[in-house]
OpenMM code with the backbone's topology and positions (N, CA, C; nanometers):
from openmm import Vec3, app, unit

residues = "UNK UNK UNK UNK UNK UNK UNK UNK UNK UNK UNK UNK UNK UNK UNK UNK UNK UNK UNK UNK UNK UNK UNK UNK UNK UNK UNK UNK UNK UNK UNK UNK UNK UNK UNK UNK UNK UNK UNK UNK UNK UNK UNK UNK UNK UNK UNK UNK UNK UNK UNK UNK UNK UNK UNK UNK UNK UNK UNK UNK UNK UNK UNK UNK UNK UNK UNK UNK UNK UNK UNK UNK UNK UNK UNK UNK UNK UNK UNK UNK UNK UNK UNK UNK UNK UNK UNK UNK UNK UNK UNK UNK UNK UNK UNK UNK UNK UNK UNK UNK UNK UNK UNK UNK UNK UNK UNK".split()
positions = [
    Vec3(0.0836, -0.1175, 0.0000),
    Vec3(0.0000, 0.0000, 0.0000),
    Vec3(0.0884, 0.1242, 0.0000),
    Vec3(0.0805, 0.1752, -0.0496),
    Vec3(0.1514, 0.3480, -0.0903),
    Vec3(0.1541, 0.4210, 0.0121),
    Vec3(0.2127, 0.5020, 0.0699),
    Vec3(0.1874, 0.5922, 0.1605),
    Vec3(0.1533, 0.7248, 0.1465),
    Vec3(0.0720, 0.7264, 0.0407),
    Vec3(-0.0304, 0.8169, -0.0229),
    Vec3(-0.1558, 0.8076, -0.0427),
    Vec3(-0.1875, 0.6675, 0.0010),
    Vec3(-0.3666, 0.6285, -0.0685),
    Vec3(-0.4336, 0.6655, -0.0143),
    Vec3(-0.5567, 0.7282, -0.0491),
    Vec3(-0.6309, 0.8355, -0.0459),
    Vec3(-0.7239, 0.7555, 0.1064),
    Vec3(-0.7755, 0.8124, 0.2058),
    Vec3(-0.8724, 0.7992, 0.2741),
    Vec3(-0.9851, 0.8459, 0.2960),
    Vec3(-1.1122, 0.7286, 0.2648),
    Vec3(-1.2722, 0.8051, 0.2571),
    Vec3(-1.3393, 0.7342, 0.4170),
    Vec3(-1.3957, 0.8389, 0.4462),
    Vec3(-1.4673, 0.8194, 0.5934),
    Vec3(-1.5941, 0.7812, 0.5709),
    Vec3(-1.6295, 0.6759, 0.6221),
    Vec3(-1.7639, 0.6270, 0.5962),
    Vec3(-1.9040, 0.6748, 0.7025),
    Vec3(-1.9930, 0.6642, 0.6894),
    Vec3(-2.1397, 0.6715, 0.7529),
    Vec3(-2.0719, 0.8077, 0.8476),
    Vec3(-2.1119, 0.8443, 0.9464),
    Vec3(-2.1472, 0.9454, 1.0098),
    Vec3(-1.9520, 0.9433, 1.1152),
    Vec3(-1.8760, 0.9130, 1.0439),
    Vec3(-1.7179, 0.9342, 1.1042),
    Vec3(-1.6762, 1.0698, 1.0352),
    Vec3(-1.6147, 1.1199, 1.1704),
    Vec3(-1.5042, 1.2543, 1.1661),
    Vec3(-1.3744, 1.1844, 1.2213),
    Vec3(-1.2952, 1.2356, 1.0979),
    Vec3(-1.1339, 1.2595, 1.1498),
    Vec3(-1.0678, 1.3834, 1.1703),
    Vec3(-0.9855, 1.4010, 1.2926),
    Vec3(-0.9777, 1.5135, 1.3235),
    Vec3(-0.8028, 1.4915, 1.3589),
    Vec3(-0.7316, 1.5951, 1.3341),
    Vec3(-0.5945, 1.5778, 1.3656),
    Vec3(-0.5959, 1.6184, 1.5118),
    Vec3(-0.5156, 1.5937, 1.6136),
    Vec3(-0.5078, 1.6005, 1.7859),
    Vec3(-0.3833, 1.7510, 1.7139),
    Vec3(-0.4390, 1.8855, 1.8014),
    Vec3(-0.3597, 1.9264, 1.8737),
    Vec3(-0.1875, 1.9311, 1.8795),
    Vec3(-0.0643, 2.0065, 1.8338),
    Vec3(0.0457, 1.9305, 1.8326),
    Vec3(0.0596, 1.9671, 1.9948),
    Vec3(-0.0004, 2.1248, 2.0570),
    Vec3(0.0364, 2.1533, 2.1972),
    Vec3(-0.1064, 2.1299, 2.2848),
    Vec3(-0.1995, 1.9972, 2.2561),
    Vec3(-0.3200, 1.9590, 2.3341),
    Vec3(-0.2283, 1.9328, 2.5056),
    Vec3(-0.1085, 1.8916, 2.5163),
    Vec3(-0.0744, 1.8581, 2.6168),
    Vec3(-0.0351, 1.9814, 2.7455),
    Vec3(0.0161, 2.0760, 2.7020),
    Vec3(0.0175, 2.1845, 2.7753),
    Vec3(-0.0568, 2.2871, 2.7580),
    Vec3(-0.0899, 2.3239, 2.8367),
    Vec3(-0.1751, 2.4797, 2.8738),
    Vec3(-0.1547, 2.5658, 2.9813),
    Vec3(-0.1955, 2.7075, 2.9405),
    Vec3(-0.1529, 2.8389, 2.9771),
    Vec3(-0.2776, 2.8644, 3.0811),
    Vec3(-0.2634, 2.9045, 3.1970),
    Vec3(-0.3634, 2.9652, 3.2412),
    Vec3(-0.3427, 3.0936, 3.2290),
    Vec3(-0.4494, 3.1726, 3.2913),
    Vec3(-0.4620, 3.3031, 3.2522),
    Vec3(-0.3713, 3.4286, 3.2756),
    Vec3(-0.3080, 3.3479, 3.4261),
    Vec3(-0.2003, 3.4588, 3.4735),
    Vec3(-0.0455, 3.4007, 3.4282),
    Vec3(-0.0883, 3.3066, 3.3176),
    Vec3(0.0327, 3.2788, 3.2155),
    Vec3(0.1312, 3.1325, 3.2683),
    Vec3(0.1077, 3.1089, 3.3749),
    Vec3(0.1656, 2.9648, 3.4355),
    Vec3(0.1062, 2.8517, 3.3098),
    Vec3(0.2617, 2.7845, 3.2817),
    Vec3(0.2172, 2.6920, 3.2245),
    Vec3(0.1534, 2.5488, 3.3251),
    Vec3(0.0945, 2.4928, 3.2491),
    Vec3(-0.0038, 2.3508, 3.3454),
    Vec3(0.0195, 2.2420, 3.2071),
    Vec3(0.1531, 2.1541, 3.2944),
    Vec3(0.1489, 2.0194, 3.2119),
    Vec3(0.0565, 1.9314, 3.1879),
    Vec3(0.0725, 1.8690, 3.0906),
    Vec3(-0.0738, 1.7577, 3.0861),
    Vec3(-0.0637, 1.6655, 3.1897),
    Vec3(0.0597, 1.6178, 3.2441),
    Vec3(0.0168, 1.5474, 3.3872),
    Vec3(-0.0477, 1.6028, 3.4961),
    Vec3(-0.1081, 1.7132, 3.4676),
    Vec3(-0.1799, 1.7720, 3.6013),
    Vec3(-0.3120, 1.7406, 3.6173),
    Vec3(-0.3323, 1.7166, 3.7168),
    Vec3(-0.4873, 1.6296, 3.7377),
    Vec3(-0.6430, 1.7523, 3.7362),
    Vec3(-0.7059, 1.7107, 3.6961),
    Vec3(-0.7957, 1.8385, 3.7006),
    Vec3(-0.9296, 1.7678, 3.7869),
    Vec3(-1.0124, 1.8795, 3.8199),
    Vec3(-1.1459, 1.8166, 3.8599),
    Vec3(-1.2217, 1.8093, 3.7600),
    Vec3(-1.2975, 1.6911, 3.7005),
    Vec3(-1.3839, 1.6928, 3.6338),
    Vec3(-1.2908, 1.6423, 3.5068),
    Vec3(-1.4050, 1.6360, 3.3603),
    Vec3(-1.3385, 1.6086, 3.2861),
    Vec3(-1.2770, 1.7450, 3.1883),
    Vec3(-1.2043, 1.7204, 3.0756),
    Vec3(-1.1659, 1.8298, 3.0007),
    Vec3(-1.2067, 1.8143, 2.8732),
    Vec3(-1.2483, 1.9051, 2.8007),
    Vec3(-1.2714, 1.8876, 2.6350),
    Vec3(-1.1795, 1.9593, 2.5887),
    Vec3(-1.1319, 1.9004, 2.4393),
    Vec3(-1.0310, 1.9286, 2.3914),
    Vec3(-1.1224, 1.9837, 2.2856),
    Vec3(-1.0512, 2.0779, 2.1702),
    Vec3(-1.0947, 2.1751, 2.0538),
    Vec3(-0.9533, 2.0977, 1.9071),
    Vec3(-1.0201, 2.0462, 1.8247),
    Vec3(-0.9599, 1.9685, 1.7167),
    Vec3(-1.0214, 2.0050, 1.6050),
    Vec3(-0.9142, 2.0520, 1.4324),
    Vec3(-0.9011, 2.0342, 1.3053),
    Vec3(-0.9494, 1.9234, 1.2672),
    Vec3(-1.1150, 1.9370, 1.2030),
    Vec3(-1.1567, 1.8205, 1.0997),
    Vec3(-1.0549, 1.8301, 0.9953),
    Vec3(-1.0373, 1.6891, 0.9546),
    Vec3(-0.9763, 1.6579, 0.8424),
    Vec3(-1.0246, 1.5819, 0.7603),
    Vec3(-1.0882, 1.5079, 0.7761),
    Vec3(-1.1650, 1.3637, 0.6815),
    Vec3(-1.3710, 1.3798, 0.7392),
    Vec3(-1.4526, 1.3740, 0.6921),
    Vec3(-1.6056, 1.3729, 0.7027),
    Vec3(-1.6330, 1.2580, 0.6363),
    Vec3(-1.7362, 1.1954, 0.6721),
    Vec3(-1.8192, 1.0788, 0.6092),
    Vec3(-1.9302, 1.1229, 0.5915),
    Vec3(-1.9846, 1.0419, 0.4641),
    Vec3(-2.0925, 1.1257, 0.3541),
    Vec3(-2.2732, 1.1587, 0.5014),
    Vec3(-2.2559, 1.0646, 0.5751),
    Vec3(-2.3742, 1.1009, 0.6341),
    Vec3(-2.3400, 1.2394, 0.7474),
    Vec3(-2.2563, 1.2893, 0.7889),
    Vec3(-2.2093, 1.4098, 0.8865),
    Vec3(-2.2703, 1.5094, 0.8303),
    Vec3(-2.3634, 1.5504, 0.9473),
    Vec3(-2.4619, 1.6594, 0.8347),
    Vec3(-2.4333, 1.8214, 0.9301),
    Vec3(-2.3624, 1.8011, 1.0564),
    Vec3(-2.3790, 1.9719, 1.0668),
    Vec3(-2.1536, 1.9524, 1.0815),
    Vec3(-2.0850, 1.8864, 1.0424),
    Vec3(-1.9398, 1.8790, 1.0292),
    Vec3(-1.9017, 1.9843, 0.8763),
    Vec3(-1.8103, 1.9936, 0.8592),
    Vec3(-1.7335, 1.9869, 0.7519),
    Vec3(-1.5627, 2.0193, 0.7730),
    Vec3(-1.5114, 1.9842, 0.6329),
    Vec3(-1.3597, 1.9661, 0.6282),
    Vec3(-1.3069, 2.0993, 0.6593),
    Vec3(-1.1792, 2.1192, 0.7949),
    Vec3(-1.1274, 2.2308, 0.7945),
    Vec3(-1.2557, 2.3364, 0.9561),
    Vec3(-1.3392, 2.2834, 1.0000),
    Vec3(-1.3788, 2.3100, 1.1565),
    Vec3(-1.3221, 2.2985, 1.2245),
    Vec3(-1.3522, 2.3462, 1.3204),
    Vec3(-1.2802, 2.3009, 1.4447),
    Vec3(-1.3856, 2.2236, 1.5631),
    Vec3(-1.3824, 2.1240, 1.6331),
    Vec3(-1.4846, 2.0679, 1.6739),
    Vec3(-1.4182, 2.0423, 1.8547),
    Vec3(-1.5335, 2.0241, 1.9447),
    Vec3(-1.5193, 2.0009, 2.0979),
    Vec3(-1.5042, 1.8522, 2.0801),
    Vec3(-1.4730, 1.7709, 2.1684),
    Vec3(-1.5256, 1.6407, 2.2133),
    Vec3(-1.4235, 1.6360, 2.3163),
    Vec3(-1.4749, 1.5450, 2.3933),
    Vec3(-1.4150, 1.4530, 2.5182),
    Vec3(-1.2911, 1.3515, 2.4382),
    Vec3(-1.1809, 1.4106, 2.5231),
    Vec3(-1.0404, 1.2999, 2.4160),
    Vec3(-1.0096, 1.1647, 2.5305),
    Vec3(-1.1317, 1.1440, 2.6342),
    Vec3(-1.1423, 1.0657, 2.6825),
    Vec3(-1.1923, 0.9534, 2.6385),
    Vec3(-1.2681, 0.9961, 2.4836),
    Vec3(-1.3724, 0.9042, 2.4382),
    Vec3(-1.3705, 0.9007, 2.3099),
    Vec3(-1.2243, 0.8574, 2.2543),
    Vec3(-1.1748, 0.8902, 2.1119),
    Vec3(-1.0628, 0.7572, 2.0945),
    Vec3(-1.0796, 0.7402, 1.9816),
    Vec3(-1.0342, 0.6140, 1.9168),
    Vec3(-0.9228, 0.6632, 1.8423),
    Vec3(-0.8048, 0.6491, 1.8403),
    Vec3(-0.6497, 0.6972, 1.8069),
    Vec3(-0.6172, 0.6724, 1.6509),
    Vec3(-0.5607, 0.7060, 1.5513),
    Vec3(-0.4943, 0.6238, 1.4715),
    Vec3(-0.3858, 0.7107, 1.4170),
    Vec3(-0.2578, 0.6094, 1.3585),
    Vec3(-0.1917, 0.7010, 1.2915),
    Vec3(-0.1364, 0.6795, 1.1546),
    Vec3(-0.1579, 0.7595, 1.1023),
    Vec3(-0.1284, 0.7511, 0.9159),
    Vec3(-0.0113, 0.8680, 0.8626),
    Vec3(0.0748, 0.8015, 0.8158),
    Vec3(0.2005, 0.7976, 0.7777),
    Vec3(0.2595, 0.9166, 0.9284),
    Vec3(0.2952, 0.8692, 1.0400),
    Vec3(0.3562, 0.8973, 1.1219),
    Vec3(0.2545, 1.0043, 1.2062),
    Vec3(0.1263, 1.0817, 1.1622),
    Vec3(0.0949, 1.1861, 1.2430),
    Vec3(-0.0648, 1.0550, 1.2805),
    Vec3(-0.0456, 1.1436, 1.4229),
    Vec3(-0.1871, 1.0863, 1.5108),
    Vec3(-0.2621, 1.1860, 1.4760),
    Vec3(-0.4048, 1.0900, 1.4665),
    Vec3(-0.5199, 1.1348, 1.4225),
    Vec3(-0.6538, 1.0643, 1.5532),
    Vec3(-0.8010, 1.1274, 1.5494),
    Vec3(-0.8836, 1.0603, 1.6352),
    Vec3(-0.9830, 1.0418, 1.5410),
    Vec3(-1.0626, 0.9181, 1.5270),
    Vec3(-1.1825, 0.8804, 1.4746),
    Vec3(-1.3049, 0.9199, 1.5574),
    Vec3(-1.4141, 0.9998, 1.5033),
    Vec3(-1.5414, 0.9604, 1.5898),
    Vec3(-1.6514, 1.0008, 1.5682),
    Vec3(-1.7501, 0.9226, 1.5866),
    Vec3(-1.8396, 0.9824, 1.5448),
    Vec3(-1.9381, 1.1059, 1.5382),
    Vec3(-2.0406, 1.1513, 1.4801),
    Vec3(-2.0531, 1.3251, 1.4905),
    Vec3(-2.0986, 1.3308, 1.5992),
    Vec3(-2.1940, 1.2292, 1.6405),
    Vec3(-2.2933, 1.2854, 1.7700),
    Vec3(-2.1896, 1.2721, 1.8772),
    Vec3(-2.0701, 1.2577, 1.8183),
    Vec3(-1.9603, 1.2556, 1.9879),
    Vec3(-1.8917, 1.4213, 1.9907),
    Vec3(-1.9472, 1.4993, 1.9007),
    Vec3(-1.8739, 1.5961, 1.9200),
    Vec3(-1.9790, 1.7441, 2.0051),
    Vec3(-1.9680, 1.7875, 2.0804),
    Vec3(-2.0067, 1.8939, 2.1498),
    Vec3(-2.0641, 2.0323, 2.1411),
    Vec3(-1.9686, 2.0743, 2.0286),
    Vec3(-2.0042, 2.2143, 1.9776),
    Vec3(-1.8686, 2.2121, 1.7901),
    Vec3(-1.9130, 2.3083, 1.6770),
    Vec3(-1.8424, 2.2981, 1.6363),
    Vec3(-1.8200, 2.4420, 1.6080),
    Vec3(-1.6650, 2.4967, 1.5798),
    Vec3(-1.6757, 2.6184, 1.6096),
    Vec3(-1.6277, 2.6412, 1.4237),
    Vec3(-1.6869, 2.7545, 1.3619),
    Vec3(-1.6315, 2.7519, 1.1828),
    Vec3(-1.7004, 2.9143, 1.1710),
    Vec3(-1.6326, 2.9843, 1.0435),
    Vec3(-1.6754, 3.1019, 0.9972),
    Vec3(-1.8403, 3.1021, 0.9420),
    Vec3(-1.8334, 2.9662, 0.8750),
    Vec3(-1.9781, 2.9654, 0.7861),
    Vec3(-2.0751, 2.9789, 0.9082),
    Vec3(-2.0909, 2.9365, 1.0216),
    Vec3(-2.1941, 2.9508, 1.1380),
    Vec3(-2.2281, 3.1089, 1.1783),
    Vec3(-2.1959, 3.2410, 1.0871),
    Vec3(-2.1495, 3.3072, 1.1806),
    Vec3(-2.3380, 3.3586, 1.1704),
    Vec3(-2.3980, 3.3157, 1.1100),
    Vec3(-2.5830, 3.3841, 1.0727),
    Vec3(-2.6214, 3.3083, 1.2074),
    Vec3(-2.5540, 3.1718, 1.2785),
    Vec3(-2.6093, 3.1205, 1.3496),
    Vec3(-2.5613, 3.1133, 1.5160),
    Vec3(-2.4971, 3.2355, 1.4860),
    Vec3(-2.3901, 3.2379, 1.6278),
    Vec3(-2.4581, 3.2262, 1.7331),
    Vec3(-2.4057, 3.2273, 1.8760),
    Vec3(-2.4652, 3.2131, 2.0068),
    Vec3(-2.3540, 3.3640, 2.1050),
    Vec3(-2.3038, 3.3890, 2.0053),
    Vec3(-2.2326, 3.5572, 2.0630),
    Vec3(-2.1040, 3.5291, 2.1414),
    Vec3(-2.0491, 3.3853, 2.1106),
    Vec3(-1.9214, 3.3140, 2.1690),
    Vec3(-1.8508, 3.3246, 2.0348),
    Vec3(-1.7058, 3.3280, 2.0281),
    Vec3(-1.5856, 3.3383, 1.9645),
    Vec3(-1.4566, 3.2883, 2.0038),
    Vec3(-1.3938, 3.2135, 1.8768),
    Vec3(-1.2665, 3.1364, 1.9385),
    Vec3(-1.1826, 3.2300, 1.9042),
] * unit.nanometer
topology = app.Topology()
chain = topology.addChain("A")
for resn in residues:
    res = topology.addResidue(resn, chain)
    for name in ("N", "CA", "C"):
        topology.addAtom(name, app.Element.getBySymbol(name[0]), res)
């Protein structure tokens, strides 16, 4: 198999590339917080669609989407990690085309 062949996402799957800095974060008064730091509760992560399957009806290629990376299925193609999942696993999606349908939040 080539390490070029094309990938199509089937029924209602999003692929989304992870984050290269998902592991560290800034709080507000600028302290960095490693990803080994334990938090209360869970965390949602914010991820680059890359791949849509023909049934994903509010996704598209190039969003940015929420989900729980607690509840994400890994893969990796030609060396970069990627997450599979399905749409109804994703939370909120944040894109320019939404902007007639905003809720008055901005990334």
């Amino acid at each position: 198999m080539s390490d070029k062949t094309p990938i199509k996402m089937l029924h209602d799957r999003i692929l989304v590339e992870l984050d290269k800095d998902t592991g560290e974060r800034r709080s507000a008064g600028g302290i960095v917080i490693p990803a080994t730091a334990a938090m209360g509760g869970r965390r949602l992560a914010w991820s680059k669609v890359v791949g849509v399957g023909p049934h994903a009806r509010a996704v598209e290629i190039g969003d940015r989407v929420l989900f729980d990376p607690e509840e994400k299925a890994e893969v990796e193609v030609n060396g970069e990690l990627y997450v599979v999942m399905r749409e109804r696993d994703i939370h909120a999606v944040a894109a320019e085309r939404l902007a007639d349908e905003s809720t008055g939040l901005y990334l």
